[in-house]
GURO-69574 format. One record per residue (C-alpha): residue number from 1; residue in one letter; x negated, y, z negated. Coordinates in nm, 3 decimals. Layout:
<pts>
seq:type:x:y:z
NUM:a:X:Y:Z .
...
</pts>
This chain:
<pts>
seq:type:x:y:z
1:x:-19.494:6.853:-6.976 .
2:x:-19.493:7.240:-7.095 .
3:x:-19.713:7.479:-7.062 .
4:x:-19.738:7.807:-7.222 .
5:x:-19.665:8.129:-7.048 .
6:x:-19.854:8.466:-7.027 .
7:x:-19.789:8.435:-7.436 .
8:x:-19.461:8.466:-7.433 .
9:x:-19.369:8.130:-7.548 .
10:x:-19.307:7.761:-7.383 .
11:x:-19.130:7.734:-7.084 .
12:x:-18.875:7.409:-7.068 .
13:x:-18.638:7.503:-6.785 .
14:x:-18.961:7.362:-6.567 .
15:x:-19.041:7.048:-6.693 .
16:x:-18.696:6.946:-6.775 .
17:x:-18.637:6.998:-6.380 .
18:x:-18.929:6.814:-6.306 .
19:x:-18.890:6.521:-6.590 .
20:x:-18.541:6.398:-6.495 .
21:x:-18.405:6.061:-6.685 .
22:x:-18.406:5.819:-6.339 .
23:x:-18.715:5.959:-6.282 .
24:x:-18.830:5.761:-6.667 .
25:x:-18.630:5.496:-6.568 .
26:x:-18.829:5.422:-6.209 .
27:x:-19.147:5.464:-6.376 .
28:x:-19.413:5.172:-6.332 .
29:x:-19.478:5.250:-6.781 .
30:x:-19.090:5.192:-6.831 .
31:x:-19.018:4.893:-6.608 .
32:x:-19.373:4.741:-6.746 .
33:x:-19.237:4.751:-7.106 .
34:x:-18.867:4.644:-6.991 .
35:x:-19.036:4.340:-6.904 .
36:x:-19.231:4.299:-7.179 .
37:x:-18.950:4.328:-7.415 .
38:x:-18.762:4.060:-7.231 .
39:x:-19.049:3.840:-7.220 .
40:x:-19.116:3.849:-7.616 .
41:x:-18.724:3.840:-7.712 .
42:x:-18.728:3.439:-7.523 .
43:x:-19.029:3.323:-7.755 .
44:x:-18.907:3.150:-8.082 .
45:x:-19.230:3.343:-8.245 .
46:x:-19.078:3.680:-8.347 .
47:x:-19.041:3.793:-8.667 .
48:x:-18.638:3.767:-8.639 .
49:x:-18.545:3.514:-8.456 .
50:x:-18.357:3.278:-8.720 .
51:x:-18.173:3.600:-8.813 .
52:x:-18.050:3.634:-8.474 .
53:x:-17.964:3.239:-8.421 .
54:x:-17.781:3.240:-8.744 .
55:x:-17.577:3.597:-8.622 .
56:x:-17.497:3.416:-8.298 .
57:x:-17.401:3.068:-8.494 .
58:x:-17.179:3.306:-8.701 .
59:x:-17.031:3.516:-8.405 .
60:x:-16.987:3.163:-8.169 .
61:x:-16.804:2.999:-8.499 .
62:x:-16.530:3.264:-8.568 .
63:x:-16.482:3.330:-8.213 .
64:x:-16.366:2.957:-8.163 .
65:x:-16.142:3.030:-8.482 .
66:x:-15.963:3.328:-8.364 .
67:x:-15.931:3.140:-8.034 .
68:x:-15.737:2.860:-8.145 .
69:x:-15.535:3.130:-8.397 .
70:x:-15.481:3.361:-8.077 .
71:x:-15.322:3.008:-7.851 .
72:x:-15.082:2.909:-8.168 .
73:x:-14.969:3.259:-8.191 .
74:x:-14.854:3.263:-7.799 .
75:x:-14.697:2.965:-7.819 .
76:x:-14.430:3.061:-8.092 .
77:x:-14.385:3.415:-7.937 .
78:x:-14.301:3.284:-7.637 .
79:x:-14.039:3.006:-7.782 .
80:x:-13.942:3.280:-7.997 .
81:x:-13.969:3.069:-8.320 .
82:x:-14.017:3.251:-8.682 .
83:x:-14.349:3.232:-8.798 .
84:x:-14.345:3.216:-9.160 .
85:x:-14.212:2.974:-9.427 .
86:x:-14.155:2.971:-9.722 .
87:x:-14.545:2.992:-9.831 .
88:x:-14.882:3.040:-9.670 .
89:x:-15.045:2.695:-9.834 .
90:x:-15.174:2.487:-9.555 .
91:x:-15.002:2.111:-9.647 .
92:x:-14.726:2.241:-9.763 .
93:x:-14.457:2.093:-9.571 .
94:x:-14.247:2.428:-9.540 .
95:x:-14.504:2.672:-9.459 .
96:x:-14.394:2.790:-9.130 .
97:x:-14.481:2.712:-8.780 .
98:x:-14.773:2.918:-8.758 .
99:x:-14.968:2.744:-9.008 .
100:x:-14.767:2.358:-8.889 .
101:x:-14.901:2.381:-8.563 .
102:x:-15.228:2.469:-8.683 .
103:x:-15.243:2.133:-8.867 .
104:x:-15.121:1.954:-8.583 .
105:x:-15.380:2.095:-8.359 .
106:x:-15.633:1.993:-8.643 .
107:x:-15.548:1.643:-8.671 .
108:x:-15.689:1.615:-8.291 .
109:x:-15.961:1.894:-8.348 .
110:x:-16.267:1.819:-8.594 .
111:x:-16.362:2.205:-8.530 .
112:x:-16.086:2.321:-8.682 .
113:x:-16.017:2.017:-8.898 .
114:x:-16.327:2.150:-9.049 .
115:x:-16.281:2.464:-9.089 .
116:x:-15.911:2.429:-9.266 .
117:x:-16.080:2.182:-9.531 .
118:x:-16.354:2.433:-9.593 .
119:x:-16.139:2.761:-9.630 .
120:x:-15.782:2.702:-9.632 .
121:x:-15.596:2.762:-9.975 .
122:x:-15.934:2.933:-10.113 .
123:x:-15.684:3.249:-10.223 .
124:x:-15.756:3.619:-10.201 .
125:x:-16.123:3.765:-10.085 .
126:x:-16.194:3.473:-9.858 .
127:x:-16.260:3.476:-9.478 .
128:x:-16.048:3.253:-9.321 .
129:x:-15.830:3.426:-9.010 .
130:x:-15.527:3.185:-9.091 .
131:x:-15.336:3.461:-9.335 .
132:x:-15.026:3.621:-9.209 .
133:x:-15.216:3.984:-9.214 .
134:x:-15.463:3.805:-8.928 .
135:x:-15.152:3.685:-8.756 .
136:x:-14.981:4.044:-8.771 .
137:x:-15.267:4.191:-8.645 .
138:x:-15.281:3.959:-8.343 .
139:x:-14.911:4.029:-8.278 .
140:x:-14.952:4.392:-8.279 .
141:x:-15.246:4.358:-8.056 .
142:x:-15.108:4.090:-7.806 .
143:x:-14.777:4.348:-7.801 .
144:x:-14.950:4.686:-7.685 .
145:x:-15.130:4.459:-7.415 .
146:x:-14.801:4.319:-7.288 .
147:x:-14.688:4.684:-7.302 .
148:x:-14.973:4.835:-7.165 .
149:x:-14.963:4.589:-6.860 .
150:x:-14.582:4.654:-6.795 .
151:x:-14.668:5.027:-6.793 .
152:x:-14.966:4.960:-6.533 .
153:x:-14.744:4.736:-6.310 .
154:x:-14.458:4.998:-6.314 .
155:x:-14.679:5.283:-6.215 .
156:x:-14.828:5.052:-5.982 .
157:x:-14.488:4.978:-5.789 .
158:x:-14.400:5.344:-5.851 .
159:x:-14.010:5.325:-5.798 .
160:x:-13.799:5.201:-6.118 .
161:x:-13.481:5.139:-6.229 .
162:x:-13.387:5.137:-6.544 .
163:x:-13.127:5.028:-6.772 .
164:x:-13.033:5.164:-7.130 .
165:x:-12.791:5.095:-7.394 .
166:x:-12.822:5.128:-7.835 .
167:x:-12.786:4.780:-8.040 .
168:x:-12.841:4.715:-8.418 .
169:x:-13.128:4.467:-8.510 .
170:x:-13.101:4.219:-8.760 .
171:x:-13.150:4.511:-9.013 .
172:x:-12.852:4.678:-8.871 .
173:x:-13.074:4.971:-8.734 .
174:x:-12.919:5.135:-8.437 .
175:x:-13.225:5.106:-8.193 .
176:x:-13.222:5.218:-7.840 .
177:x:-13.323:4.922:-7.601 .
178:x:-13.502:5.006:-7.223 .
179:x:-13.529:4.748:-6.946 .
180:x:-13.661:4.843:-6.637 .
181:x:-13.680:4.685:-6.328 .
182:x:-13.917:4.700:-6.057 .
183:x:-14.083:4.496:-5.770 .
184:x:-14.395:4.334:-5.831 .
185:x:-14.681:4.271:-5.558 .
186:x:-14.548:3.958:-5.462 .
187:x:-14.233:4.104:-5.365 .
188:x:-14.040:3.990:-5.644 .
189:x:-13.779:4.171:-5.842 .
190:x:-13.860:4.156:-6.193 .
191:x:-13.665:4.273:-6.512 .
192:x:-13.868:4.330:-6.848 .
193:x:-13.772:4.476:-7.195 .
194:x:-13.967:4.675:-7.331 .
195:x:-14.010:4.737:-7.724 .
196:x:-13.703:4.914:-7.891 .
197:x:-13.695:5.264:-8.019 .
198:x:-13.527:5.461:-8.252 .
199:x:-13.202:5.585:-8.158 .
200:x:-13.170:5.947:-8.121 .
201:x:-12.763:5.964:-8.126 .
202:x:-12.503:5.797:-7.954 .
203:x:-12.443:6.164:-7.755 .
204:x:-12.549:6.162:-7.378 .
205:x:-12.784:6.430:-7.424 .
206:x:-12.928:6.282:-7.720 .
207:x:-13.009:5.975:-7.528 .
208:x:-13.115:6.145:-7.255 .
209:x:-13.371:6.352:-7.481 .
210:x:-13.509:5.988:-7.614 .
211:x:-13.539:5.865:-7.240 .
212:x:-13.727:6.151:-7.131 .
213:x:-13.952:6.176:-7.412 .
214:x:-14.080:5.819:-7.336 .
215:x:-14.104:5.867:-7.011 .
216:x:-14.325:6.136:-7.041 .
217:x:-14.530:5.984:-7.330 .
218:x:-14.638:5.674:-7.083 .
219:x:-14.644:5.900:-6.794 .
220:x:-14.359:5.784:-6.602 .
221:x:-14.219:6.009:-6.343 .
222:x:-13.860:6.044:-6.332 .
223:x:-13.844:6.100:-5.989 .
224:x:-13.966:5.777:-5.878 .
225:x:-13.627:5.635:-6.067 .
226:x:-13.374:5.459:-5.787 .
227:x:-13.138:5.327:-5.986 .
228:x:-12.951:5.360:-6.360 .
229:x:-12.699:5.098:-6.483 .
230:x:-12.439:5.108:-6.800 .
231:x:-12.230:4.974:-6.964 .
232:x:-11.856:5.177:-6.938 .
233:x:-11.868:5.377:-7.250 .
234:x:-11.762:5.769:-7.206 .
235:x:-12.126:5.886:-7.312 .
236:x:-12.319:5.756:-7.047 .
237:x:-12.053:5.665:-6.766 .
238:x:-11.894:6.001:-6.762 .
239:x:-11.910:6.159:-6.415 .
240:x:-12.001:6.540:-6.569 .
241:x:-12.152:6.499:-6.853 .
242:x:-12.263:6.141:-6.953 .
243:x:-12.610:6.000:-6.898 .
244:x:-12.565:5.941:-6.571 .
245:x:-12.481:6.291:-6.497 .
246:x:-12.799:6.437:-6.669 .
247:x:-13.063:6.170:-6.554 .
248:x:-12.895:6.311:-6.146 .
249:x:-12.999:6.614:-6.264 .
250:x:-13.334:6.536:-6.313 .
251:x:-13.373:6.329:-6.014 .
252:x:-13.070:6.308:-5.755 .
253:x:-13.172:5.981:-5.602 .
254:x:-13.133:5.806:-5.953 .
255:x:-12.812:5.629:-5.826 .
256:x:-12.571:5.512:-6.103 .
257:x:-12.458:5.158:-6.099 .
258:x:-12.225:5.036:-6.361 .
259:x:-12.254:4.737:-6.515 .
260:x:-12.057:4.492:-6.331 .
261:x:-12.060:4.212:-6.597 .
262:x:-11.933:4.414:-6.838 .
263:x:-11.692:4.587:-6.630 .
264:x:-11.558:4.215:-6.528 .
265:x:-11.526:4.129:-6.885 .
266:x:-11.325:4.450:-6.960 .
267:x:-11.107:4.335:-6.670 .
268:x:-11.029:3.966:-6.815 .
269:x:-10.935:4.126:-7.127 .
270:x:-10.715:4.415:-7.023 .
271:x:-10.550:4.126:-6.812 .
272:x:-10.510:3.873:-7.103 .
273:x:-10.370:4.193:-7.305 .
274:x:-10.112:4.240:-7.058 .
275:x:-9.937:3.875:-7.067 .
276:x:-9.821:3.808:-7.408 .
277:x:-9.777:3.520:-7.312 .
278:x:-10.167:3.415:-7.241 .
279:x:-10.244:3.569:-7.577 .
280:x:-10.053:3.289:-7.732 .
281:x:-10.238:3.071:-7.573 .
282:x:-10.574:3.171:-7.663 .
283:x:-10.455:3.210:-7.955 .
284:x:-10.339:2.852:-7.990 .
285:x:-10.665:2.775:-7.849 .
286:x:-10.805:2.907:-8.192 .
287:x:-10.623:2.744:-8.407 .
288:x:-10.714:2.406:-8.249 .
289:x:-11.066:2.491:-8.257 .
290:x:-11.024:2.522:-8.665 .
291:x:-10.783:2.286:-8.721 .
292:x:-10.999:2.002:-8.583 .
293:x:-11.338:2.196:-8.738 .
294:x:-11.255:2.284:-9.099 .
295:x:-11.250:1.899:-9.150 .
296:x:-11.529:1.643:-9.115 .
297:x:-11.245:1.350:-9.101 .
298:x:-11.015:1.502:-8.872 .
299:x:-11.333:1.658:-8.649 .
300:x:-11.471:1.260:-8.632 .
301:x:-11.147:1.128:-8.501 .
302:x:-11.110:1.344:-8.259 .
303:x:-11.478:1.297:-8.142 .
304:x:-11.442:0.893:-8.167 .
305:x:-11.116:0.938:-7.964 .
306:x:-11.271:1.123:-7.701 .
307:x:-11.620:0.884:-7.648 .
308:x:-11.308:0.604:-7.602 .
309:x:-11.205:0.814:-7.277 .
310:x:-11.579:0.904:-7.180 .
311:x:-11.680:0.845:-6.821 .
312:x:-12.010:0.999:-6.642 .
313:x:-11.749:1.200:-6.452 .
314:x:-11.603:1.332:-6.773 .
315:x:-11.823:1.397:-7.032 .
316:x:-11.704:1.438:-7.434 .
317:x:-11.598:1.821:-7.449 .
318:x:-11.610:1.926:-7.846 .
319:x:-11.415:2.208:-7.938 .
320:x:-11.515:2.527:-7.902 .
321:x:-11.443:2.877:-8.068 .
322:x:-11.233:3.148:-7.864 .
323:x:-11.510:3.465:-7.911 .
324:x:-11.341:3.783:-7.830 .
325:x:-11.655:3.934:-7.659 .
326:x:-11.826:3.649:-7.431 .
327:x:-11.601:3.540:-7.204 .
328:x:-11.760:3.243:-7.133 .
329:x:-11.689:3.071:-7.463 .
330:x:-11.298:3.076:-7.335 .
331:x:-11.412:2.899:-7.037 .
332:x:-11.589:2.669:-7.261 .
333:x:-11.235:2.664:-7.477 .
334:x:-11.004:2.569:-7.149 .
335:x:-11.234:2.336:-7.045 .
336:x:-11.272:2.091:-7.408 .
337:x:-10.889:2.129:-7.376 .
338:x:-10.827:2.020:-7.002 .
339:x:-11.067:1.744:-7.025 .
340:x:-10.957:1.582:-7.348 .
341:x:-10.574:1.683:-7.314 .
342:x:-10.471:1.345:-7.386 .
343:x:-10.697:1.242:-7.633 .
344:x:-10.634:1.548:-7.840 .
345:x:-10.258:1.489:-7.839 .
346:x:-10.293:1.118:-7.964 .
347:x:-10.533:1.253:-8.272 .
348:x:-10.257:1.524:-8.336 .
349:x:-9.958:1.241:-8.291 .
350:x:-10.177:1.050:-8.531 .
351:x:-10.196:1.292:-8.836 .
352:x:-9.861:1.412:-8.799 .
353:x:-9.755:1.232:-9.105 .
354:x:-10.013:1.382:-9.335 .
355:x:-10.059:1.718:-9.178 .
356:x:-9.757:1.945:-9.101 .
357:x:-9.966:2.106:-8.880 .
358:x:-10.068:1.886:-8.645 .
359:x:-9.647:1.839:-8.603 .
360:x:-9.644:2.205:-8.518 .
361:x:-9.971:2.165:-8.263 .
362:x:-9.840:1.867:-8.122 .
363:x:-9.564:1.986:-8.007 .
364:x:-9.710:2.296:-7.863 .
365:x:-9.946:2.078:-7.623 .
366:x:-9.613:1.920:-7.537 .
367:x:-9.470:2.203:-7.374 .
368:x:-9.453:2.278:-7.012 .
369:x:-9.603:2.618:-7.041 .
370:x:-9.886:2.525:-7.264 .
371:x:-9.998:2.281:-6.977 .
372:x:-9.988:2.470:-6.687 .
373:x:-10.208:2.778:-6.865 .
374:x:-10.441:2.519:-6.951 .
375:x:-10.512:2.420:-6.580 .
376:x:-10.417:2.753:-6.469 .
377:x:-10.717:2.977:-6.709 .
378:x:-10.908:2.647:-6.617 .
379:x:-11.018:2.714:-6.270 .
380:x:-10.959:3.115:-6.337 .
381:x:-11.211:3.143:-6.657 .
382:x:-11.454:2.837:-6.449 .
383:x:-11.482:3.077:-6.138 .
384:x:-11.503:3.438:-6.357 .
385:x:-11.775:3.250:-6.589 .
386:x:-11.959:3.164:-6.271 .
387:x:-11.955:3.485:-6.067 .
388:x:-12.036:3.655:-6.467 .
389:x:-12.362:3.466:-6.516 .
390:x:-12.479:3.552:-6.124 .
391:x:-12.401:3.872:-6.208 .
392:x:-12.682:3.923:-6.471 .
393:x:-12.939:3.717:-6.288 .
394:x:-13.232:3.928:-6.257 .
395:x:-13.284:3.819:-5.915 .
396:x:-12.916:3.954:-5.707 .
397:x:-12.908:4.240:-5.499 .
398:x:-12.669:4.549:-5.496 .
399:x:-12.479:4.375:-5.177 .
400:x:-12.469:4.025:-5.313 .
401:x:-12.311:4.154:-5.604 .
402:x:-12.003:4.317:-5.451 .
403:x:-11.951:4.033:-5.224 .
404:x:-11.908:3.760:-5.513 .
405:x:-11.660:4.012:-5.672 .
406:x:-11.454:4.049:-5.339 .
407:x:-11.457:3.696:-5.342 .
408:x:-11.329:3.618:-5.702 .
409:x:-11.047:3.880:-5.613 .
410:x:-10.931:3.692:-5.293 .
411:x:-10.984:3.381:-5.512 .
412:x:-10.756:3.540:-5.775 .
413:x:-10.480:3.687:-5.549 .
414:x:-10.444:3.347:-5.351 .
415:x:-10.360:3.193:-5.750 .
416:x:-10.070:3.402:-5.698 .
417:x:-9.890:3.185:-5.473 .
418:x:-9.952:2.846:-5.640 .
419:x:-9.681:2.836:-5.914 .
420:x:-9.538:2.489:-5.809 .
421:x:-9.856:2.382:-5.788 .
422:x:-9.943:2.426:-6.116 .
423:x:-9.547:2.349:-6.244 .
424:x:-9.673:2.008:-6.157 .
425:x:-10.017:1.967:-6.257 .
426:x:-9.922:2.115:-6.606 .
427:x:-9.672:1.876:-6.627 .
428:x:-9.881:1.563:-6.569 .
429:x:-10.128:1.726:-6.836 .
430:x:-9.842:1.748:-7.109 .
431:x:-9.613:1.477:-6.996 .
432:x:-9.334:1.732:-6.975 .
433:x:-9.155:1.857:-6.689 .
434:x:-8.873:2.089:-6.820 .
435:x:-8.943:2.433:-6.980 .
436:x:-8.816:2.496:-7.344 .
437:x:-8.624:2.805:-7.349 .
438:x:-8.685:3.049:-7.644 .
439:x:-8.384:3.249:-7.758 .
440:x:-8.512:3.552:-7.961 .
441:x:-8.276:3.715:-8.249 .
442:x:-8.228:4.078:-8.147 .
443:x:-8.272:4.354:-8.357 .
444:x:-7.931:4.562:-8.362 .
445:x:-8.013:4.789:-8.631 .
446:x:-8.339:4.898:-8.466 .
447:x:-8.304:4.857:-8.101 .
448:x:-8.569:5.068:-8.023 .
449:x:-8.818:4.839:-8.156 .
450:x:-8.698:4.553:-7.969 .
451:x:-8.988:4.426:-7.799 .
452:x:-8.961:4.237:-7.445 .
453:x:-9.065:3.894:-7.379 .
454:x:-9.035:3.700:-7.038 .
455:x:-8.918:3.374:-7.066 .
456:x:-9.104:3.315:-6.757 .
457:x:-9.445:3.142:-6.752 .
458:x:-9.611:3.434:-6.512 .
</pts>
C-alpha cells in the first residue's frame, strides 16, 4: 500500500487515493467474509447464541410492556383525566386511572396479568415501567412529538395565523397561551394550542418580545403570518401601539381581527348595564337559582314538580347559576325559567307559609314585567348563545362570521317593534295582565343624587 521514497520517508497521499473505502467495500475478500459472517450468525452452534436469545427475550418482553404503558397513557391524555391517586399500589382501589386501567387491561391480558403479579408493589430499585417517573417520562416524550409535528405541519403550510392572550393555571401562574391556525394538506382549517409559556408582562411590547422569541426559536417566519386575533384589551387592540400595531410592523400583511366572541359578549353586557331594569332581572334570576339550591328539600320539590309537567317536547330544565362572564349560562338561566314558569310558581305558592321568601319571589314571577323579560331575554340570549358558539368554531370563515352578526342585529332591531307581542305572551307566562306601578320616595334634601328609573318595561 506504501512505498518508500528516494529516503525521504513513506508516501500516503498515493495509496490513500488509490485505496478508497467503496473500493474495500466492492472487493471480492470483503463481500466473501460479509457472507460468511451472515452464514455463521443463523447456526445455533456459536459460542453466544443463548446470550443473544436471552437479550432478544429481554428486549421483545419490555417492549410489549412499555407498549401497553405507552396506549394507557394516550387514552387519559386525550380524555384529559388526572392520572394519579391517591397512591401508586396496584389493587388499591384509589390509585388513579393510570394504574386502574392497567388492571382492567390485565384482567383480559395474561401478558400483562403476568407481569403486574411478578413486579408490581415490589418498592424502590425494581424494574417495572408502571411508576409515575416512567409515566412522566412518556408524557414529556409523547408532548415534544405532538409539538414537534405541529411545528413541521406549520412550516409545511407556511402561512399562519395566530392567536395570543395571558391566563393563570391552576397554580395561578400568569402563562402566555399561543394557538395558531393553519390549513392542513387536506384542505382543512385546523386550530391547535400549543404548550404555554411564561409570561413576559402584560405590556404590548413585552408580549410582543415573548412572541418573537418563539418564533424564532422554532424557526417560524413572521412574514408568512396572515392573520392576528384578540381579545379587546388596550395592550394588544390599540391601533398605535398595542400588539397588533407592532406584529404590522414586522409583517404588514399580519391583518388584525378582533375577537368577535368576546366583543359580542362585551356588547350583551354593556346592554344589560344600560337597563336597570334587566339587571333586576338577572338578578332575580340569581336569587332563584340559590333559593331553590341551598336546600336539598326545597331543590327536590321543585325537581318532582317539574318531571309532573315533563313532555319529550319539554324536557326538566334545573336551575342554573347567572355567571357574569359566559353568557351562555344566562341563556341556560332564561330558559329553566320559561320552561318551568308554572311549575316554579306552584313550589314557591307552596312554601310561602314557611319561607318568607318564597312570598317575596312569588310575587315577583307574578308581575307583568317579570314575564315578558323572561320570554323577551328568551329568544334574545337563545339566538346570541347560538351565533356565540359558531363564532368560536374552528371551522368559520372571516365572511361567514360577519354575516351571522348582521343577522343577529336585524334579528335584534326587528325585537324592537314587538312590545304587544310580548305584553301578551308575558302575561300568559305570569297570569297577569296589568303592570304594578312603583312609586319611588324622592330625595328632597339631596336632589342631586336622585337617580332615574322608567316605569316602563323597555
Amino acid at each position: 500500500m506504501v512505498k518508500p521514497s528516494n529516503g525521504n520517508g513513506y508516501v500516503f497521499r498515493q495509496a490513500m487515493e488509490n485505496f478508497t473505502v467503496s473500493f474495500h467495500e466492492t472487493s471480492s475478500a470483503h463481500l466473501k467474509a460479509t457472507i460468511s459472517f451472515q452464514t455463521r450468525s443463523q447456526e445455533s452452534g456459536w459460542i453466544d447464541f443463548e446470550l443473544i436469545q436471552q437479550l432478544d427475550d429481554e428486549i421483545n418482553y419490555w417492549w410489549n410492556v412499555l407498549k401497553r404503558v405507552a396506549s394507557v397513557i394516550l387514552f387519559v391524555s386525550e380524555r384529559g383525566l388526572p392520572f394519579r391517586g391517591d397512591n401508586e399500589i396496584i389493587g388499591y382501589a384509589h390509585n388513579g386511572n393510570y394504574l386502574g386501567l392497567l388492571e382492567l387491561l390485565a384482567e383480559y391480558d395474561d401478558f400483562l396479568k403476568g407481569h403486574i403479579g411478578n413486579h408490581a408493589n415490589r418498592g424502590r430499585g425494581r424494574v417495572n415501567y408502571l411508576s409515575s417517573t416512567i409515566c412522566n417520562e412518556f408524557r414529556q416524550l409523547i408532548v415534544r412529538r405532538v409539538f414537534d409535528e405541529i411545528i413541521r405541519r406549520i412550516k409545511h403550510s407556511q402561512y399562519y395565523s395566530f392567536t395570543l392572550d395571558s391566563t393563570k393555571d391552576e397554580g395561578y401562574i400568569d402563562q402566555l397561551v399561543l394557538i395558531f391556525r393553519y390549513i392542513e394538506e387536506n384542505g382543512d382549517q385546523v386550530e391547535r394550542f400549543l404548550p404555554s409559556m411564561p409570561n413576559q408582562g402584560h405590556k404590548a411590547k413585552d408580549m410582543f418580545d415573548g412572541l418573537m422569541n418563539f418564533l424564532n426559536k422554532k424557526h417560524l417566519n413572521i412574514k408568512n403570518c396572515r392573520g392576528q386575533s384578540y381579545d379587546n384589551s388596550s395592550a394588544v387592540s390599540e391601533k398605535f401601539a398595542g400588539l397588533q400595531a407592532l406584529v404590522r410592523e414586522a409583517n404588514d400583511l399580519a391583518c388584525w381581527v378582533p375577537c368577535f366572541g368576546h366583543s359580542l359578549n362585551l356588547v350583551g353586557t354593556d346592554t344589560m348595564n344600560s337597563c336597570p331594569k334587566a339587571k333586576f332581572f338577572f338578578s332575580f334570576l340569581e336569587q332563584i337559582y340559590v333559593f331553590f339550591t341551598s336546600s336539598t328539600e326545597r331543590y327536590s320539590a321543585l325537581v318532582s314538580c317539574l318531571r309532573s309537567a315533563c313532555t319529550p317536547e319539554n324536557p326538566v330544565h334545573v336551575p342554573k347559576r347567572v355567571s357574569t362572564t359566559r353568557w351562555s349560562s344566562r341563556a341556560d338561566a332564561t330558559k329553566f325559567l320559561v320552561r318551568g314558569y308554572a311549575q316554579i310558581k306552584s313550589t314557591l305558592l307552596e312554601m310561602v307559609g314557611e319561607n318568607s321568601k318564597a312570598r317575596g319571589l312569588y310575587d315577583q314571577m307574578s308581575k307583568l314585567d317579570i314575564g315578558i323579560f323572561a320570554v323577551f331575554w328568551n329568544e334574545i340570549l337563545f339566538r346570541v348563545n347560538h351565533t356565540s358558539k359558531c363564532l368560536q368554531s374552528p371551522e368559520i370563515v372571516l365572511n361567514t362570521s360577519i354575516e351571522m352578526l348582521k343577522s343577529l342585529k336585524s334579528f335584534i332591531e326587528i325585537k324592537r317593534d314587538s312590545l304587544s307581542g310580548y305584553e301578551r305572551r308575558g302575561a300568559e307566562l305570569c297570569g297577569n295582565k296589568q303592570y304594578v306601578m312603583e312609586n319611588k320616595r324622592k330625595c328632597t334634601e339631596f336632589p342631586h343624587t336622585q337617580k332615574y328609573i322608567p316605569d316602563s318595561v323597555f
